[in-house]
C-alpha positions in Angstrom: -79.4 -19.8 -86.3 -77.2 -20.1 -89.2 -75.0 -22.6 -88.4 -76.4 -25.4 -90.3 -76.7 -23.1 -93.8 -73.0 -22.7 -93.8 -72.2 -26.1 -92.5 -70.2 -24.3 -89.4 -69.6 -26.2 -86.0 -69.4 -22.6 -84.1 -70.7 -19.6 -84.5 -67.2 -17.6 -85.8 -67.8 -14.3 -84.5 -69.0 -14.7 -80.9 -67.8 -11.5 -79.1 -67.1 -13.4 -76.1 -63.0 -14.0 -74.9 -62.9 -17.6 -76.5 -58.9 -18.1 -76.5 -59.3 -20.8 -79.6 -60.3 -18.0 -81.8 -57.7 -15.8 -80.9 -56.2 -14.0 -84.4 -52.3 -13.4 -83.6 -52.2 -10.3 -85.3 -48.9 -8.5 -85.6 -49.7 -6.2 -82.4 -51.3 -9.3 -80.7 -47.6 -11.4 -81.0 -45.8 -8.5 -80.0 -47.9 -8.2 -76.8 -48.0 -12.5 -76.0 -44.3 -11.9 -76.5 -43.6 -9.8 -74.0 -45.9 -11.1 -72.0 -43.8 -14.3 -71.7 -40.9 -12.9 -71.2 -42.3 -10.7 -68.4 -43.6 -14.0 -66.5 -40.8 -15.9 -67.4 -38.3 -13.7 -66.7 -40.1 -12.8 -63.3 -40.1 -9.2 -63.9 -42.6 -8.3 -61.5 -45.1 -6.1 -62.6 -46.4 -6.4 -66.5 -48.8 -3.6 -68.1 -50.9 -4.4 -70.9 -53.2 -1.9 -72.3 -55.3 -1.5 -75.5 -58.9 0.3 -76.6 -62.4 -1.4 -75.8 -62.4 -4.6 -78.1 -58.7 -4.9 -79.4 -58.8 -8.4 -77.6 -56.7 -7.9 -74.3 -58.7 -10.1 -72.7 -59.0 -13.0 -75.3 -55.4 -12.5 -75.0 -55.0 -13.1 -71.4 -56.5 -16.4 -71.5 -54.9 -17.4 -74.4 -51.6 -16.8 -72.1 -52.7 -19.2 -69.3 -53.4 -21.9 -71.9 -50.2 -21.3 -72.9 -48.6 -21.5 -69.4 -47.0 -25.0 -68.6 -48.4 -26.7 -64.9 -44.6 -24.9 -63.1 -47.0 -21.7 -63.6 -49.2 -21.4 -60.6 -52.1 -18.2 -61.9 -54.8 -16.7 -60.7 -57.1 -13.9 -62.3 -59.4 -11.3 -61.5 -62.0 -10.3 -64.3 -63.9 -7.5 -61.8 -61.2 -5.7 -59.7 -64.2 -3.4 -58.0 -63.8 -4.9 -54.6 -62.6 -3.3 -51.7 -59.0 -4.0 -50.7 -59.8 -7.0 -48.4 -61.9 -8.9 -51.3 -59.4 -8.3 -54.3 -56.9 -9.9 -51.9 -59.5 -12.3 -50.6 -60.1 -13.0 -54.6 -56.8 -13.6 -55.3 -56.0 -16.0 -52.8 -59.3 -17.5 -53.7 -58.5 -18.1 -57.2 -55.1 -19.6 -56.4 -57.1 -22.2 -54.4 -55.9 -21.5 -51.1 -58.3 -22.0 -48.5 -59.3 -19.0 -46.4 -60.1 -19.4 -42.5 -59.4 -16.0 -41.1 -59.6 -13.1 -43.3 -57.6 -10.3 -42.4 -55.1 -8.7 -44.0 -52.1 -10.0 -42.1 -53.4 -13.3 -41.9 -53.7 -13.6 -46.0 -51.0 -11.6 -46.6 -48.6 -14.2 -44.6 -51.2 -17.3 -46.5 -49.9 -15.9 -50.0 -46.4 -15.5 -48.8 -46.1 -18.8 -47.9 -47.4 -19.8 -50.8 -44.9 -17.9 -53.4 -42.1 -19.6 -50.9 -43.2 -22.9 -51.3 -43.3 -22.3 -55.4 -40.0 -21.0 -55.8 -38.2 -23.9 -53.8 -39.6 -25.8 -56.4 -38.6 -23.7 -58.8 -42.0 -22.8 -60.2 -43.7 -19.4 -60.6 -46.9 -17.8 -59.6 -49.1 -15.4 -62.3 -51.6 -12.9 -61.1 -53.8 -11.4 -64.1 -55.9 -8.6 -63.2 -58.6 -7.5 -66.1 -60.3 -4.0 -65.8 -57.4 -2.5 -64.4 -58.3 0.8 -64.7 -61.2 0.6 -62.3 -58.7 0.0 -59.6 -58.3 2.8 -57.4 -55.4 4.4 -55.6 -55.6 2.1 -52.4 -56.1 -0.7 -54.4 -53.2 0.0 -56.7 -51.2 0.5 -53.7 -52.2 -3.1 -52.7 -50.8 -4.5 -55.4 -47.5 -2.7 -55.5 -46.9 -3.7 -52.1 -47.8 -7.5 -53.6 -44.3 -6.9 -55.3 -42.6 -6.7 -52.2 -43.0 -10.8 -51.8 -39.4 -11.6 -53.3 -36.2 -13.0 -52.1 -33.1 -11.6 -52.6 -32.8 -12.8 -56.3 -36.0 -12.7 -58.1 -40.0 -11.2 -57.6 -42.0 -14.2 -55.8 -45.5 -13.0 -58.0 -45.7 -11.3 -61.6 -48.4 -9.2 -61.5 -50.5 -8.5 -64.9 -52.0 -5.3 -65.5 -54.6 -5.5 -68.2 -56.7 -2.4 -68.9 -57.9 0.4 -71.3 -55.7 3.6 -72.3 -56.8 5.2 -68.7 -54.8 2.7 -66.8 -51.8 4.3 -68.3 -53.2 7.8 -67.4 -53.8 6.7 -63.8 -50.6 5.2 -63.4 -48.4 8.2 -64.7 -50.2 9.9 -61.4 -47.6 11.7 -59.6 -49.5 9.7 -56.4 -48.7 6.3 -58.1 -45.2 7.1 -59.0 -44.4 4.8 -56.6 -46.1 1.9 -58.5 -45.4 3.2 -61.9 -41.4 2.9 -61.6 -41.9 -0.6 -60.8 -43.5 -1.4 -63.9 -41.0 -3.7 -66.2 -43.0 -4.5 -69.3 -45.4 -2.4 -71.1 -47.3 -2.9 -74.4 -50.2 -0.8 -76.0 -52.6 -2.9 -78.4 -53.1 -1.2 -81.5 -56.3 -2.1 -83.4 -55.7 -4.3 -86.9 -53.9 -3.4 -89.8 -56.5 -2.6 -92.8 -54.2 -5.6 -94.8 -54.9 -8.0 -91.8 -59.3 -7.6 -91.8 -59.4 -10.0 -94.2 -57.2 -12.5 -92.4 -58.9 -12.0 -89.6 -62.3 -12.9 -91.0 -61.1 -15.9 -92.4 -59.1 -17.2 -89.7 -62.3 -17.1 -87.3 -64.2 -18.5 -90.0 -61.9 -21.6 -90.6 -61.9 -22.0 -86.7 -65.5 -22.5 -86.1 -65.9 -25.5 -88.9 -65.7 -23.4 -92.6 -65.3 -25.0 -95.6 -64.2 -21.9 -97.2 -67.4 -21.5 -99.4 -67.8 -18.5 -97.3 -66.9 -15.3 -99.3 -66.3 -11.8 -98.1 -65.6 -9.6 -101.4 -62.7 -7.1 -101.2 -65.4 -4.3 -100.7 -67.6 -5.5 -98.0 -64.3 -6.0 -96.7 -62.9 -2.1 -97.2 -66.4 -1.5 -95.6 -65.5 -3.6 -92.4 -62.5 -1.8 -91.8 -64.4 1.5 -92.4 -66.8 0.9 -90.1 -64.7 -1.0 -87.5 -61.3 0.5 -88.1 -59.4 -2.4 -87.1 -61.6 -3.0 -83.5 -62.0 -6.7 -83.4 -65.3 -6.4 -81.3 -66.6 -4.2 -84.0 -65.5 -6.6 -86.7 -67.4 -9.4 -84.6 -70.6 -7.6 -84.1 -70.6 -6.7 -87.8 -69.6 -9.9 -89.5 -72.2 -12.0 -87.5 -75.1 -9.4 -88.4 -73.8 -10.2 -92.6 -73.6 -13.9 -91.8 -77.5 -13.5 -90.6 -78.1 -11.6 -93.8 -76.9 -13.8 -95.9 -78.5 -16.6 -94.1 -81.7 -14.4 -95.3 -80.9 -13.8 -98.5 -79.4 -17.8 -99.2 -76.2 -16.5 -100.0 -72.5 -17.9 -99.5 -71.2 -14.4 -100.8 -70.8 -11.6 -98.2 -71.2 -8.4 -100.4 -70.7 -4.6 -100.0 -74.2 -4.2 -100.4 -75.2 -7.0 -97.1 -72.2 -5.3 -95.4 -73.4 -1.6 -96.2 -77.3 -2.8 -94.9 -76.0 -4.2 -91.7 -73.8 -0.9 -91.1 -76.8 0.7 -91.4 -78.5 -1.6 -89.3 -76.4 -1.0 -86.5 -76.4 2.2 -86.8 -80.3 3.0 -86.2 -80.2 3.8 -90.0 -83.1 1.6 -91.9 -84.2 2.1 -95.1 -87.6 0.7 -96.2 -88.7 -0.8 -99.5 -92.4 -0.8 -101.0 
C-alpha cells in the first residue's frame, strides 16, 4: 500500500522468514557459525534455540542458501506427525521416492541414501523447525537417526530448531539419552538496543530504500521499548509507522507516529474532536 510513496521495491518489514532480509546481528553470526561448523564438521546432532520471533527460522533458510550442492537437506517446518509421517516427511523432502511405507522399509531407503553421499564425500542436513512440539517417541526417532554412521563420522546432522522449552524437554531425565548426544548448542538472544537501528535500516535498504526514510533516535528508543530487541515485534511495529507515515505524507518516522502505533497495537486509541 505504501510502496510507491517511499519508492520501495518490497515491503521491508514482512514478518514472514525471507532469508534475503536476514540482519546478522551479533547473536545471529554466532548461531550461523556454529551452525556450519556443526554440519560441516558432521557433529551429529545441532540445537538451536531462541524466543518467539528472534529469527531462528529466517536463520535456517538463510543456512541452506548458504549450503554448497555436496549438502544434500531436507526440512521439516510442522514436526506434529506421528512417528511414521515425520520419517515419511523427511524422506519425502530429500526426494526419495516412497513405495512401501513402513518403518524398516524407509529406515533402510534413508540408509542407503546417507551411504551413497558419503562415498562421494558429500553430506546430508536435516532441519527440523518447531522442535519443541516433538514428543518423547518422536525425539527418540530422531536420536536413533544418529545411529546411521560409519565408523568415522555421523551419516546425517540433525538440526534442532525450537523455543526455550526444547531445551527444557531435552534436559528430561527420559531424554538423557538424546540430550548427551547433542554437540552444538546456541541460544538466540534478542537484539542489542545499539543494533535496532541497524536493523531498521538494513531491512529498509534491502527492499529498494533510497535512504530518505528516517527513524529519529526516539521513535527508535520507543522500538526497543516496546519490542525489546524481538525482531517480529520490531516488524509488526515498523510496518504499522511506515503506514502512518504513508497517512500523514511523511519521510520522517517520529516518536510521536511510533508512540500512536504502540498504542495502536496495543488496543489503546485515543480519539480527537
Amino acid at each position: 500500500m505504501y510502496k510507491e510513496f517511499y519508492g520501495l521495491q518490497e515491503l521491508p518489514f514482512n514478518i514472514t522468514s525471507d532469508p534475503n532480509f536476514l540482519f546478522l546481528s551479533k547473536r545471529h553470526k554466532e548461531a550461523f557459525s556454529h551452525l556450519l561448523y556443526g554440519i560441516q564438521d558432521r557433529k551429529g546432532i545441532l540445537e538451536i534455540t531462541g524466543e518467539i520471533g528472534t529469527g531462528k527460522t529466517t536463520l535456517c533458510r538463510a543456512l541452506l542458501n548458504r549450503l554448497d550442492d555436496r549438502v544434500r537437506t531436507a526440512i521439516i517446518l510442522n514436526p506434529n506427525l506421528s512417528e511414521l509421517q515425520l520419517l515419511e516427511a523427511i524422506l519425502e523432502d530429500f526426494d526419495l521416492q516412497l513405495e512401501q511405507r513402513t518403518k524398516k522399509v524407509l529406515l533402510s531407503k534413508l540408509n542407503k541414501l546417507l551411504l551413497n553421499l558419503a562415498s562421494l564425500g558429500d553430506n546430508a542436513v536435516l532441519i527440523i523447525d518447531e522442535a519443541q512440539n516433538l514428543n518423547r517417541n518422536q525425539l527418540e526417532q530422531i536420536r536413533l537417526l544418529t545411529n546411521l554412521e560409519t565408523e568415522k563420522e555421523k551419516l546425517l546432522q540433525i538440526v534442532l530448531v525450537g523455543q526455550p522449552e526444547l531445551r527444557e524437554k531435552l534436559a528430561s531425565l527420559k531424554l538423557r539419552q538424546l540430550n548427551q548426544r547433542i554437540s552444538v548448542r546456541y541460544h538466540i538472544l534478542p537484539l542489542d538496543k545499539d543494533e535496532i537501528k541497524k536493523y531498521i535500516d538494513h531491512r529498509l535498504k534491502v527492499a529498494g530504500s533510497d535512504g530518505r526514510i528516517i527513524f529519529s533516535a526516539e521513535a527508535i528508543e520507543e522500538i526497543f521499548t516496546y519490542s525489546n530487541g524481538i525482531p517480529r515485534l520490531i516488524n509488526i511495529l515498523c510496518d504499522r509507522a511506515l503506514l502512518a507515515g504513508f497517512v500523514l505524507e511523511r519521510m520522517d518516522i517520529t516518536y510521536d507516529i511510533i508512540k500512536r502505533c504502540v498504542n495502536e497495537l496495543e488496543g489503546r486509541y485515543e480519539y480527537h474532536k
